[in-house]
PASEBA-1860 file (N, C-alpha, C; in nm, 3 decimals):
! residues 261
1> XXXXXXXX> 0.479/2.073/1.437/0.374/1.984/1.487/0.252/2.060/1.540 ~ 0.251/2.208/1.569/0.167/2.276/1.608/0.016/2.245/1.542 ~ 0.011/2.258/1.440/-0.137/2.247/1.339/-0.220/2.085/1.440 ~ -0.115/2.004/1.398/-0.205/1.863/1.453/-0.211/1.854/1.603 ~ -0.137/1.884/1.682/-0.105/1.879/1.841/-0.256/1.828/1.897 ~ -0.372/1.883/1.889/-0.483/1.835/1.969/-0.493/1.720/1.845 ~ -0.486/1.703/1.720/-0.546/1.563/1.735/-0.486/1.419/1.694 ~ -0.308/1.466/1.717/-0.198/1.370/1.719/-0.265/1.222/1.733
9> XXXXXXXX> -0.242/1.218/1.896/-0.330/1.060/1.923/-0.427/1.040/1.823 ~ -0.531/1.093/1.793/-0.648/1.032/1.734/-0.585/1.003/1.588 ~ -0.528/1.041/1.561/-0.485/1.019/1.359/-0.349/0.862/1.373 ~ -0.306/0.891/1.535/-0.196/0.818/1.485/-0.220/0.656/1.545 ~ -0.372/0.666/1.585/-0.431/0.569/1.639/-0.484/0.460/1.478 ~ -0.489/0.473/1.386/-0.543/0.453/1.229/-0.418/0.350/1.197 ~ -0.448/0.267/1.125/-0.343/0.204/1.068/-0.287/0.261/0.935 ~ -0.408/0.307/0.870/-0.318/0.424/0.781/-0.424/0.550/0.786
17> XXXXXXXX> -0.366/0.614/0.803/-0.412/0.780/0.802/-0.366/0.864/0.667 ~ -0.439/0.914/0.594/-0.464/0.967/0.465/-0.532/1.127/0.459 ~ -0.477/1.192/0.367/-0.568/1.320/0.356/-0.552/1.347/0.215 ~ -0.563/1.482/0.202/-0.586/1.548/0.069/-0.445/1.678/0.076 ~ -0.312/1.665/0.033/-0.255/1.797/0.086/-0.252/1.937/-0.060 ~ -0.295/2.001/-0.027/-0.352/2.123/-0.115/-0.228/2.240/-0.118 ~ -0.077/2.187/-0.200/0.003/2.316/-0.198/0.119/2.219/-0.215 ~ 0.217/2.306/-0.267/0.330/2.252/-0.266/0.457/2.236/-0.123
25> XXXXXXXX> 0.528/2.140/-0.095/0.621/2.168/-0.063/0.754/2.122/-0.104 ~ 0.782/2.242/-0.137/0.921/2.303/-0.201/1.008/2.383/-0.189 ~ 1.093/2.407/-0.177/1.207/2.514/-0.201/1.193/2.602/-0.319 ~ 1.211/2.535/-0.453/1.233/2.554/-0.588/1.070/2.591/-0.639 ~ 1.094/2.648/-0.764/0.988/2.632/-0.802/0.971/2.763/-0.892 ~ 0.892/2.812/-0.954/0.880/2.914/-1.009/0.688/2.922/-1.009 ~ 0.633/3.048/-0.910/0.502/3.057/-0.913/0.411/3.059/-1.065 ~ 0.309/2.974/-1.061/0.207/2.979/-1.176/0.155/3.127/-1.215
33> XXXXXXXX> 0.100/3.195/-1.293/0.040/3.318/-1.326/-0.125/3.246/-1.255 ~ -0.195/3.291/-1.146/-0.298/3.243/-1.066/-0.328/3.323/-0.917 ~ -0.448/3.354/-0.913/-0.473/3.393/-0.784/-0.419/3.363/-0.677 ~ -0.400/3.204/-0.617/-0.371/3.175/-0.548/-0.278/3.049/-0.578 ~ -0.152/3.076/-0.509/-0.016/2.966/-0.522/0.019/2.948/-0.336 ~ -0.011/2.810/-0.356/0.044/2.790/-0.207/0.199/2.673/-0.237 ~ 0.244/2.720/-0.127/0.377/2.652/-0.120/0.419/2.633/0.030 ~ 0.484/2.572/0.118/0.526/2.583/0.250/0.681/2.500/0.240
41> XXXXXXXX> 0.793/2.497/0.348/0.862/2.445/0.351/0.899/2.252/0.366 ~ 0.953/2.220/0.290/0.917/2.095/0.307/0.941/1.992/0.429 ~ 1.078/2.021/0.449/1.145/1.978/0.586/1.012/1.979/0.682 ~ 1.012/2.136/0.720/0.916/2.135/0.848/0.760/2.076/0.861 ~ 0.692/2.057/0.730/0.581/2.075/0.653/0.573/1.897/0.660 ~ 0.678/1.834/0.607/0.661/1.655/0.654/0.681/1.613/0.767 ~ 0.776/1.679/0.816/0.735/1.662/0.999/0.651/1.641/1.097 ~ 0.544/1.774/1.012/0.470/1.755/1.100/0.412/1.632/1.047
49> XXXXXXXX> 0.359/1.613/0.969/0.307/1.495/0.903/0.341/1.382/0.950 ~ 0.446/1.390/0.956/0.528/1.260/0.999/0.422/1.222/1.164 ~ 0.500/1.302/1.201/0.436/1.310/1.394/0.290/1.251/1.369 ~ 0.220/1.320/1.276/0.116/1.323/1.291/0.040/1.169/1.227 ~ 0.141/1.072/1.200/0.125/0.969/1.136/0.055/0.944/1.010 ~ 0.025/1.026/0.899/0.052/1.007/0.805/0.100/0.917/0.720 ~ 0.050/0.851/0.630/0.112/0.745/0.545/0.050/0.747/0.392 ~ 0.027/0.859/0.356/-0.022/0.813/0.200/-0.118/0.980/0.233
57> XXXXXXXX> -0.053/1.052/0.104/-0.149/1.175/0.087/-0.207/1.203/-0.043 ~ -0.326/1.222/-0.091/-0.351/1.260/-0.195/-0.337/1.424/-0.311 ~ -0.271/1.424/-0.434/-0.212/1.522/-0.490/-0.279/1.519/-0.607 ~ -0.403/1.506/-0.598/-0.460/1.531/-0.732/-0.572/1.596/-0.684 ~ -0.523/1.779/-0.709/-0.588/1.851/-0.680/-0.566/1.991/-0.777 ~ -0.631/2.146/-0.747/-0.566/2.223/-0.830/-0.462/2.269/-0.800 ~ -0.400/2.276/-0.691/-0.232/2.337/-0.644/-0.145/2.234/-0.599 ~ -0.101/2.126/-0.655/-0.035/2.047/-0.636/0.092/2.085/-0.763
65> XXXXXXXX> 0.073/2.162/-0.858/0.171/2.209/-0.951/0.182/2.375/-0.981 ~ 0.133/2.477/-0.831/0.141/2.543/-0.845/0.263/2.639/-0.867 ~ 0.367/2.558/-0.845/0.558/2.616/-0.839/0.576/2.548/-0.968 ~ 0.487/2.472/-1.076/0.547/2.407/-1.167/0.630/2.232/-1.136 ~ 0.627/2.184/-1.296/0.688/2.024/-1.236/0.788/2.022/-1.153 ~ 0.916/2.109/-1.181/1.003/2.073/-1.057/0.975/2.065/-0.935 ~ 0.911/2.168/-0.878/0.837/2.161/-0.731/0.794/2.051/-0.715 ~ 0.741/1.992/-0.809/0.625/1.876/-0.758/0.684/1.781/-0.746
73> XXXXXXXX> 0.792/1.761/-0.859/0.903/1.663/-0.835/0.949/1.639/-0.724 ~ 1.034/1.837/-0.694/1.070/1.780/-0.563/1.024/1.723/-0.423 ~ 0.865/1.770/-0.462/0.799/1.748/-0.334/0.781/1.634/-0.349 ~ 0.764/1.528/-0.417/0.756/1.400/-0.425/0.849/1.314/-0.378 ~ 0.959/1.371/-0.428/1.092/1.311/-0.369/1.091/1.284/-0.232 ~ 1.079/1.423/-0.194/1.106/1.428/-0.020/0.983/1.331/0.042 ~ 0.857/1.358/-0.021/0.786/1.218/0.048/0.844/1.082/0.032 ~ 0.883/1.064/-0.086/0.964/0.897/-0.061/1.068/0.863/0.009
81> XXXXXXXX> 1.123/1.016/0.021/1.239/1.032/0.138/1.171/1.006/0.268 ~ 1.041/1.062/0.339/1.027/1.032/0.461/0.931/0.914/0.490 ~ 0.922/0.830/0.356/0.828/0.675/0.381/0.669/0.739/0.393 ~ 0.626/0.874/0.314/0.524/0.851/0.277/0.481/0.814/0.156 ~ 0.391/0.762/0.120/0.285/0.752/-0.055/0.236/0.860/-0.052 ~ 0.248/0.914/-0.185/0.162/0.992/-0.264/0.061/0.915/-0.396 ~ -0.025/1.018/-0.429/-0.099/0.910/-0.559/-0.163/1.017/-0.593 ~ -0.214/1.072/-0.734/-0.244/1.177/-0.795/-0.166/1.265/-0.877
89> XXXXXXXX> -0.082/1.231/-0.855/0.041/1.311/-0.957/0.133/1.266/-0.992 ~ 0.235/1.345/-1.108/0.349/1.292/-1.136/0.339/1.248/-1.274 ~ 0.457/1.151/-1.288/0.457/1.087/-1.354/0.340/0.967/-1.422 ~ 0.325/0.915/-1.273/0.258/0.800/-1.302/0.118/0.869/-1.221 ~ 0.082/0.982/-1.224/-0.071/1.060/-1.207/-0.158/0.945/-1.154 ~ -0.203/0.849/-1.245/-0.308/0.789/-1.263/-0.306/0.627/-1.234 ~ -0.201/0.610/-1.146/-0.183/0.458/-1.116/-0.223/0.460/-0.966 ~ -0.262/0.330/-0.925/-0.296/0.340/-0.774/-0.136/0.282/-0.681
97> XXXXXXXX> -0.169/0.365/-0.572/-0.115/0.349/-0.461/-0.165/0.239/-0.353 ~ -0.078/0.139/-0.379/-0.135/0.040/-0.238/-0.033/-0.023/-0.116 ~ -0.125/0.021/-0.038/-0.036/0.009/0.122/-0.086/-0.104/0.174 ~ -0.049/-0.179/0.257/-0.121/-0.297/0.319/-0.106/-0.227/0.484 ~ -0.195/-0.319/0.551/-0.224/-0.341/0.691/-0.310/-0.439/0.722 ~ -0.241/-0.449/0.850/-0.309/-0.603/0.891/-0.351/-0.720/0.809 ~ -0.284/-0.733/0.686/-0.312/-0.838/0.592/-0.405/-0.785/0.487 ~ -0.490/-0.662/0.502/-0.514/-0.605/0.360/-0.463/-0.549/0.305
105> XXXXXXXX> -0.481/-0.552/0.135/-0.405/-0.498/0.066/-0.511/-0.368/-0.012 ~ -0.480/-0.252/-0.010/-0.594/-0.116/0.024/-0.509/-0.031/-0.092 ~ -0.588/-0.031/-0.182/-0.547/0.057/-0.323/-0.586/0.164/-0.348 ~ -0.528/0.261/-0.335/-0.565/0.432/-0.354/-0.570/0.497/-0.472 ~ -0.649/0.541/-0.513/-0.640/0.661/-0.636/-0.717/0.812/-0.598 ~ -0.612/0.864/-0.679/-0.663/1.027/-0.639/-0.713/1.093/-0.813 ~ -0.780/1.182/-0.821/-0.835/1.247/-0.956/-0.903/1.375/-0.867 ~ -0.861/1.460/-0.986/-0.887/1.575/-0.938/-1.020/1.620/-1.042
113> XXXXXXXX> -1.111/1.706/-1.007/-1.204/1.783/-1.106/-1.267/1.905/-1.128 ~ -1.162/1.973/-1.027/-1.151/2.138/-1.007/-1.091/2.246/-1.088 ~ -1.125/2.316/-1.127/-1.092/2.424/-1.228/-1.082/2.390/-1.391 ~ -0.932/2.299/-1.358/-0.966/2.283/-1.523/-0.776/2.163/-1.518 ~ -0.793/2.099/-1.561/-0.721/1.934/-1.618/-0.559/2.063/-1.635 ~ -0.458/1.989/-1.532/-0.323/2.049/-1.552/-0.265/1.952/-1.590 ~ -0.132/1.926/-1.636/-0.030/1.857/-1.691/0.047/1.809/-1.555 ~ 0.073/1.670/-1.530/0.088/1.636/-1.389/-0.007/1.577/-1.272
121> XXXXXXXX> -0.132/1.605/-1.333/-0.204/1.577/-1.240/-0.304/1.486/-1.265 ~ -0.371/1.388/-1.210/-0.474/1.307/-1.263/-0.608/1.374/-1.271 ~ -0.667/1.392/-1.371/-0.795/1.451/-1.397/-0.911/1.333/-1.393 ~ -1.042/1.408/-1.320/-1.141/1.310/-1.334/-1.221/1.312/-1.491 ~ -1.265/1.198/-1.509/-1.340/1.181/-1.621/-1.418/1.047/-1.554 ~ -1.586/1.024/-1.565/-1.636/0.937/-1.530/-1.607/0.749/-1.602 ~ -1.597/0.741/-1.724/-1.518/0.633/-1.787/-1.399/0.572/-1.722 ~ -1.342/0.705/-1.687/-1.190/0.655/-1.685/-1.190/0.613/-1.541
129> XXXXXXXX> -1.261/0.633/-1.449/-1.231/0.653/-1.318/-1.296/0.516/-1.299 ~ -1.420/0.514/-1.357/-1.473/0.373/-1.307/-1.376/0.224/-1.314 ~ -1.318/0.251/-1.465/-1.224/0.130/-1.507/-1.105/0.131/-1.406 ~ -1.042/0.230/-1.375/-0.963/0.247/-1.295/-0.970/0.205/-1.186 ~ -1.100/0.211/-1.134/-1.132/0.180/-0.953/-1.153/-0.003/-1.031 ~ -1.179/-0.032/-1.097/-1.229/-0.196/-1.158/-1.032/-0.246/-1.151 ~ -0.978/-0.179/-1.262/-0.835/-0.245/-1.247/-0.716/-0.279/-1.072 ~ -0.800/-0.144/-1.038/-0.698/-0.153/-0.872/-0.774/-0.211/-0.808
137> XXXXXXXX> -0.874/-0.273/-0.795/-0.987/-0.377/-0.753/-0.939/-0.532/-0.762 ~ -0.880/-0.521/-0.934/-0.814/-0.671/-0.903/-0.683/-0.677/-0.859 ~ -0.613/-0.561/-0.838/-0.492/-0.592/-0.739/-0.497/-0.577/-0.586 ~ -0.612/-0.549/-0.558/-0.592/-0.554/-0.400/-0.765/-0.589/-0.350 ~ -0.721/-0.577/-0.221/-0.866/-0.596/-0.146/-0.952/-0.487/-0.149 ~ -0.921/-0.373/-0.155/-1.017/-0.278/-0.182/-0.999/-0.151/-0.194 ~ -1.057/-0.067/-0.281/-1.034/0.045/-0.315/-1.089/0.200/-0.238 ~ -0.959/0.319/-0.233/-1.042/0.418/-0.208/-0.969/0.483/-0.281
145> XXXXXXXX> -1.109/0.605/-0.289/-1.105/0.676/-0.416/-1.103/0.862/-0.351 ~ -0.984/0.908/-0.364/-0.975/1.063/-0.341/-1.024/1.130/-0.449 ~ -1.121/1.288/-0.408/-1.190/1.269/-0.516/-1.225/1.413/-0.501 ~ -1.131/1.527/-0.565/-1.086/1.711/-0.541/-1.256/1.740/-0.642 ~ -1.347/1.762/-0.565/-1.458/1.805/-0.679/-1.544/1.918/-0.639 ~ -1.593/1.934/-0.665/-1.696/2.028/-0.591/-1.766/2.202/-0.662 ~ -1.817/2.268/-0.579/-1.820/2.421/-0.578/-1.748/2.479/-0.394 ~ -1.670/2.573/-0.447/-1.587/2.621/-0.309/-1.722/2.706/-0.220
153> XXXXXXXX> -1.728/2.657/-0.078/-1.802/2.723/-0.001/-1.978/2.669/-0.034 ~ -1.962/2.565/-0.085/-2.078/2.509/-0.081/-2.105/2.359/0.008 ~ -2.187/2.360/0.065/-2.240/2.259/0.196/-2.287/2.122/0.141 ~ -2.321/2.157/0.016/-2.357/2.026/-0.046/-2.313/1.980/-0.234 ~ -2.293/1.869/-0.209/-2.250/1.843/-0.343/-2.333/1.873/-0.471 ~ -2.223/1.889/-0.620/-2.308/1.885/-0.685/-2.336/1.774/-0.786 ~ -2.364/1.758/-0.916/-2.413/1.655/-1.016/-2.244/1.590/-1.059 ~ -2.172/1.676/-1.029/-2.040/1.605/-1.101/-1.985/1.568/-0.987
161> XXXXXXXX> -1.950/1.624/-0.874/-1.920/1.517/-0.791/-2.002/1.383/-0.747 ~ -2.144/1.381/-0.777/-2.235/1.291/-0.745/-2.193/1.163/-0.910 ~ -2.197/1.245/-1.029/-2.170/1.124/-1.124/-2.021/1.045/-1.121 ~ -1.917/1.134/-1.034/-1.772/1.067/-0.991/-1.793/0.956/-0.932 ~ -1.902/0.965/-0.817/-1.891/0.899/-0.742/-1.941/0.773/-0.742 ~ -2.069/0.812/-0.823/-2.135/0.738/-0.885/-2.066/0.582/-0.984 ~ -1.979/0.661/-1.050/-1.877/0.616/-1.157/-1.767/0.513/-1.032 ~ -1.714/0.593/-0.895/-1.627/0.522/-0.831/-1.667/0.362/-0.795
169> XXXXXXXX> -1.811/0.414/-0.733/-1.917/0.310/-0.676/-1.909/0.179/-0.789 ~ -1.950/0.213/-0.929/-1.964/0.115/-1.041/-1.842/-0.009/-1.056 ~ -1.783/0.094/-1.013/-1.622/0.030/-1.004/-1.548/-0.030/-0.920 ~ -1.606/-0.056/-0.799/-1.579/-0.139/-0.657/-1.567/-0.055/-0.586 ~ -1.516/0.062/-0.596/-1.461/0.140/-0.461/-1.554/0.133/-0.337 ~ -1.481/0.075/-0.243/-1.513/0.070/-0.122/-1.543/0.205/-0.028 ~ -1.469/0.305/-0.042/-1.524/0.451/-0.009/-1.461/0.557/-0.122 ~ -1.528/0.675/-0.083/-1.513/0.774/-0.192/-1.486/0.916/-0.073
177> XXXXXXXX> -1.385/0.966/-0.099/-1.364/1.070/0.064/-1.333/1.189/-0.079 ~ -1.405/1.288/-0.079/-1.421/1.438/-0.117/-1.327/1.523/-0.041 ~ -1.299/1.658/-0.135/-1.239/1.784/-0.102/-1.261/1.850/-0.194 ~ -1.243/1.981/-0.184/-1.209/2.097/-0.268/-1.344/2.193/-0.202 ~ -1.431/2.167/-0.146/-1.544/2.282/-0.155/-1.485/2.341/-0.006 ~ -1.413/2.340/0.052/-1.392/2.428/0.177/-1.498/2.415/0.286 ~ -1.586/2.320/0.278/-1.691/2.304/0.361/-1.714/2.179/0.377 ~ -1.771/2.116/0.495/-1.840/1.959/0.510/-1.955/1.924/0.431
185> XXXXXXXX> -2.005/1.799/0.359/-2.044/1.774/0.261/-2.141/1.646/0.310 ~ -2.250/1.644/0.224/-2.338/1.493/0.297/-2.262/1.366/0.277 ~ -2.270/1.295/0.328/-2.242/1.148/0.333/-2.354/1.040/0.288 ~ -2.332/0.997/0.200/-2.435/0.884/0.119/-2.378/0.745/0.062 ~ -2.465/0.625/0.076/-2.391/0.536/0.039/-2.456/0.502/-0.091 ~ -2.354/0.484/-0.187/-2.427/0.422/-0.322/-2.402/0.267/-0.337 ~ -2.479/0.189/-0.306/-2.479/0.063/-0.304/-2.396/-0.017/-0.167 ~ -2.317/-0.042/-0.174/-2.167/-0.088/-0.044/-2.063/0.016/-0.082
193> XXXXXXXX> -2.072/0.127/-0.131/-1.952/0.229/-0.150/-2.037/0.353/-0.038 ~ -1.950/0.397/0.052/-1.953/0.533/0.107/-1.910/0.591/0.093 ~ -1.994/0.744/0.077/-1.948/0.820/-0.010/-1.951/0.983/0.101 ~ -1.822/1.034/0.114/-1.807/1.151/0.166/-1.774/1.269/0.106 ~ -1.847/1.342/0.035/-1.871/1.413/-0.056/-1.776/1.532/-0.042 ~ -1.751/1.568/0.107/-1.692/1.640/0.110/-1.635/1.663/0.266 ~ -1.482/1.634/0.337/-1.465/1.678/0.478/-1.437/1.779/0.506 ~ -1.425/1.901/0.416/-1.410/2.062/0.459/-1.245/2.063/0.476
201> XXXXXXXX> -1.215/2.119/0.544/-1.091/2.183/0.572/-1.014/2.096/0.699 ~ -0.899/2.098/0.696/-0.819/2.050/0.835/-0.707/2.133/0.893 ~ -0.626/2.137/0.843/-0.540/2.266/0.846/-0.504/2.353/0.731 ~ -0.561/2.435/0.751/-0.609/2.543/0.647/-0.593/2.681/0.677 ~ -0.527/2.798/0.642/-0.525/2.914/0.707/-0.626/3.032/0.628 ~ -0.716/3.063/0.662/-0.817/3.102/0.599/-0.913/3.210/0.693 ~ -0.965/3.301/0.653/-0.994/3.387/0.715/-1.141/3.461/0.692 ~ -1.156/3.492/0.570/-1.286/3.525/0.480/-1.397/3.424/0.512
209> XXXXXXXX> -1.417/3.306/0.529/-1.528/3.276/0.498/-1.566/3.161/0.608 ~ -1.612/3.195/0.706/-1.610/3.110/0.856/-1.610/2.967/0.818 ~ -1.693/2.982/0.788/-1.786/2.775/0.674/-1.638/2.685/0.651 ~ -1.520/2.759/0.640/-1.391/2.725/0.575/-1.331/2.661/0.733 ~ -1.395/2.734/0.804/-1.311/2.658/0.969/-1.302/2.486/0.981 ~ -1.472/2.471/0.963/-1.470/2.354/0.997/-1.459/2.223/0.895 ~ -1.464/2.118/0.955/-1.374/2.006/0.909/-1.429/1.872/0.990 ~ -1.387/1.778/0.917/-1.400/1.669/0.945/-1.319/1.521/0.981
217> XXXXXXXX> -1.286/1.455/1.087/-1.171/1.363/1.071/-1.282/1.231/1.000 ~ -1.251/1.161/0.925/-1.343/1.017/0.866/-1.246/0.914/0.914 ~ -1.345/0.843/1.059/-1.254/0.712/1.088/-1.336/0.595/1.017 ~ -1.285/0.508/0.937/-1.379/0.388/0.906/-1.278/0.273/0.951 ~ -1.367/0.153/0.990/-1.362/0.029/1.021/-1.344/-0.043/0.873 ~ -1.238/-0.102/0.816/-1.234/-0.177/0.719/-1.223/-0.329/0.701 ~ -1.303/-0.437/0.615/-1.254/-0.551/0.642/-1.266/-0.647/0.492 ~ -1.222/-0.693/0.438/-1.230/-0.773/0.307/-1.359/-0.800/0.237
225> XXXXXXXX> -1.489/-0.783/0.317/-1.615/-0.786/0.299/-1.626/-0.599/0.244 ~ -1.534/-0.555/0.295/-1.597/-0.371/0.253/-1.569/-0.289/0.360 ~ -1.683/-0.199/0.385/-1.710/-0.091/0.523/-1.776/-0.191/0.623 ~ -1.713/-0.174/0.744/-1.770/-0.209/0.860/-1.836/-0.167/0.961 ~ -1.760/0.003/1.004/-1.824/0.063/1.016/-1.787/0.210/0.986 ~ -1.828/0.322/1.043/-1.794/0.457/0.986/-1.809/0.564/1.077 ~ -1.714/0.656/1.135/-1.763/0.719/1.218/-1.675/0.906/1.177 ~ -1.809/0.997/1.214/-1.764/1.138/1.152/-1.763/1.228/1.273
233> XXXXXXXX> -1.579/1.241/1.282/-1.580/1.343/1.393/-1.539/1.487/1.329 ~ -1.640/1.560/1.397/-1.620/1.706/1.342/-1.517/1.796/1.382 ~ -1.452/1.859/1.348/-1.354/1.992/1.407/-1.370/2.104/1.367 ~ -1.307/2.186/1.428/-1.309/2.352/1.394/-1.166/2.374/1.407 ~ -1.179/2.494/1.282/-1.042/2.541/1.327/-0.976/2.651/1.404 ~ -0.885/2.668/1.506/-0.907/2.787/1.579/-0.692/2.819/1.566 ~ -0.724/2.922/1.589/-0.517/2.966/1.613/-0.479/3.000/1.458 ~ -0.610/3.007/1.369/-0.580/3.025/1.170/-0.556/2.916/1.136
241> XXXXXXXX> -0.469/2.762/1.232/-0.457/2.694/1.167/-0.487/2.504/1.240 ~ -0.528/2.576/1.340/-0.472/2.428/1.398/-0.634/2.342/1.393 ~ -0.665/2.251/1.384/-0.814/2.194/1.381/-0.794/2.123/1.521 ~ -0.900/2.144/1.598/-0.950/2.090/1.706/-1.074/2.042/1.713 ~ -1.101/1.893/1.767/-1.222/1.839/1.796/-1.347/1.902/1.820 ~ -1.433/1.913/1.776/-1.600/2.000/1.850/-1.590/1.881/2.004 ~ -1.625/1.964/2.045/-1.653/1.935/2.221/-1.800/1.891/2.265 ~ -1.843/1.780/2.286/-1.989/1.731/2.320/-2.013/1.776/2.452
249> XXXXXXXX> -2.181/1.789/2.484/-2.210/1.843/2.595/-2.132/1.764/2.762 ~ -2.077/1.657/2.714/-1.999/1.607/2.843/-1.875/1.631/2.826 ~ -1.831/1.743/2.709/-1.696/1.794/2.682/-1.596/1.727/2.605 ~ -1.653/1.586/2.645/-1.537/1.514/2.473/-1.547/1.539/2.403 ~ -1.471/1.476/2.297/-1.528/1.490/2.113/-1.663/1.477/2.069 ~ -1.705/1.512/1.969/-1.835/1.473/1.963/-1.810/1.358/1.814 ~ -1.819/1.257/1.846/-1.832/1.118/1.742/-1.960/1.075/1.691 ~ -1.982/1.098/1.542/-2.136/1.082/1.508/-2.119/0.921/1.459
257> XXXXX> -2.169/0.834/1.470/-2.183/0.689/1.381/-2.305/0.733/1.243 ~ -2.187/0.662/1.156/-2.275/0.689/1.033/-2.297/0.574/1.006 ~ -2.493/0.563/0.997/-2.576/0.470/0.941/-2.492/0.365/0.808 ~ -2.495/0.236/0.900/-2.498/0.109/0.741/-2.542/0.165/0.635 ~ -2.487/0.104/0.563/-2.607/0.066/0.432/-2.698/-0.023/0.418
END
């Protein structure tokens, strides 16, 4: 539970709390030929998650099959074992995930568009993504769209994460929440879709490249009409891994409200 400890309460305050998880957890597995293969234990690794209230993570990214399908398998397993959703991989890669609360019914899809399209994983393509956010549109009240795109260590988006999003927007999605660039990313709304291009890092162990510390929690207000409202609290990460709140000059969190549309 160490990583989340400062911001337990605040995540488990959400009726559903969502991220992006970047690595396997597995036992099994046999490493990819690749620079970088992350893996952690699974037991301890959903735990914390668990604590940390968690309910639905996104796996359509580039190391979500870095131990190969069995890993991923198994890591899938063990999430249905501890009552979380996944969506982005697998079998069924490319189908949405929908959770309800409070009487909405909130449809998830994840697509990845980093490095290069693996076997297992949902790849972005602008066509496909739009129809996709249109089909999980008519099964639920509203769509969000996870969305692995970017350049690593860059502050702002580029043309392909902007035509994803673009593409999500066409398609109902109600928000569009970014990863993969290791950095915080602008926030823009395309029509009634908000779009977070990118929240940087959360727990992340990383060392090389400071920009990689910080991070973002995205609380939004949701209601059958769309976004209600939106608010971007920033963090840093300190201990290699743990993300903690930025501290405002009266020492709380610092909570930005992000402008309507």
């Amino acid at each position: 539970e160490f990583p989340f400890a400062p911001l337990i309460s605040l995540l488990r305050q959400a009726d559903i709390t969502t991220g992006n998880l970047e690595g396997v957890l597995a036992c099994g597995g046999t490493p990819l030929q690749k620079s970088y293969t992350f893996r952690a234990h699974p037991g301890l690794s959903i735990a914390g998650l668990q604590a940390a209230g968690f309910d639905l993570v996104a796996l359509a990214n580039n190391h979500s099959v870095d131990f190969g399908p069995a890993a991923l398998g198994e890591m899938m397993a063990a999430f249905k074992g501890a009552g979380i959703a996944t969506v982005g991989a697998g079998p069924d890669a490319y189908a949405a995930a929908i959770l309800e609360a409070k009487g909405l019914r909130i449809a998830f899809l994840a697509r990845n568009a980093a490095v290069a399209p693996q076997e297992g994983v949902a790849w972005a393509e602008a066509g496909e993504l739009r129809q996709a956010v249109a089909q999980a549109r008519a099964q639920a009240d509203l769509v969000i769209v996870h969305l692995h795109a970017g350049v690593e260590y860059s502050g702002y988006a580029d043309e392909t994460q902007r035509a994803l999003a673009r593409a999500a927007a066409d398609g109902g999605a109600a928000l569009v929440v970014g990863h993969h660039s290791h950095a915080p990313q602008e926030v823009e709304w395309i029509g009634r879709t908000l779009v977070a291009y990118s929240l940087g890092d959360f727990v992340f162990d990383i060392d090389d490249h400071d920009i990689a510390r910080d991070g973002v929690v995205l609380r939004v207000l949701l209601s059958r009409q769309g976004m209600e409202a939106a608010e971007w609290i920033p963090v840093r990460i300190v201990d290699d891994v743990q993300p903690r709140p930025r501290a405002g000059a009266g020492g709380g969190p610092v909570i930005e409200r992000i402008p309507g549309e």
